[in-house]
N, C-alpha and C positions, 0 to 999 in steps of 0.2 A: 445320581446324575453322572452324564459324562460328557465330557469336551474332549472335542476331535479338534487339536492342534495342525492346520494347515500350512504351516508356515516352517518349513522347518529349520531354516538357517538362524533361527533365536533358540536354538538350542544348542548350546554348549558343548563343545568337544569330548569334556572330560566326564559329563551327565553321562554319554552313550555307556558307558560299561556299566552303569548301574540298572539301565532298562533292560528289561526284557525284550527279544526280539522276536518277530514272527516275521513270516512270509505274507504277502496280499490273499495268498491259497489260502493258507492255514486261517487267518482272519475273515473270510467269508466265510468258510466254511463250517469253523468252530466259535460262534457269538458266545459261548458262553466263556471263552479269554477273560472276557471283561469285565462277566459277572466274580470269575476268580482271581481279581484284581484288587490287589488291597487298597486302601483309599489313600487318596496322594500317590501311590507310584503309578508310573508311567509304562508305554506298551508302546514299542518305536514297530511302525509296520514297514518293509521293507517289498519291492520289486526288483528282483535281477538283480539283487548284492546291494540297491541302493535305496537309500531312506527315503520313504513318500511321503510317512506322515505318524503324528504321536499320539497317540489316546491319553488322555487323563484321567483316574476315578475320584471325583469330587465327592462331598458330602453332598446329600440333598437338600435342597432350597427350601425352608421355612417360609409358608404362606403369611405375609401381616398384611395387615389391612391399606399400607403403603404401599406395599407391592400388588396387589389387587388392586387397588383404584390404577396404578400404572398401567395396568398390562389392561386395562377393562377397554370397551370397547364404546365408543359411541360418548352421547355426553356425559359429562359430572352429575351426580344429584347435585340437582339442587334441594328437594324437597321431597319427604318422606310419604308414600300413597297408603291412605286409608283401605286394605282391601277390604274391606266388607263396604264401606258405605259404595265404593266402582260396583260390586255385586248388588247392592240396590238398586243401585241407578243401572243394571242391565234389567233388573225384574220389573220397571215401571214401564 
């Protein structure tokens, strides 16, 4: 996973020498940057000498079943559906 930090004045002075830098060019053009991004550092993208914005590579998100009911769409169950006996009741 990766987060694209847009904010960039919560970034730390003394962080910048530790990121790696790109251009906006270099960052369109070459997405695989981020694939060879170790996990937890940082990628400061730059226009015209000056910082736009920071990539972060995150671990990936673990599905649980709290996070699924969150993200799910529409109501809650409330109640669990028998599919076969809904397949009967379409065959009568």
């Amino acid at each position: 996973m990766v987060c694209v930090v847009l904010d960039f004045h919560s970034v730390r002075q003394h962080r910048l020498t530790d990121m790696k830098t790109v251009t906006v060019r270099e960052f369109y053009h070459n997405a695989g940057l981020v694939d060879g991004l170790p996990e937890g550092k940082q990628l400061l993208v730059t226009a015209k000498g000056k910082p736009k914005f920071v990539v972060i590579k995150s671990a990936p998100l673990r599905m649980t079943m709290v996070l699924a009911e969150q993200r799910s769409v529409g109501a809650a169950r409330t109640k669990s559906i028998d599919g076969t006996a809904f397949v009967r009741s379409l065959k009568k």
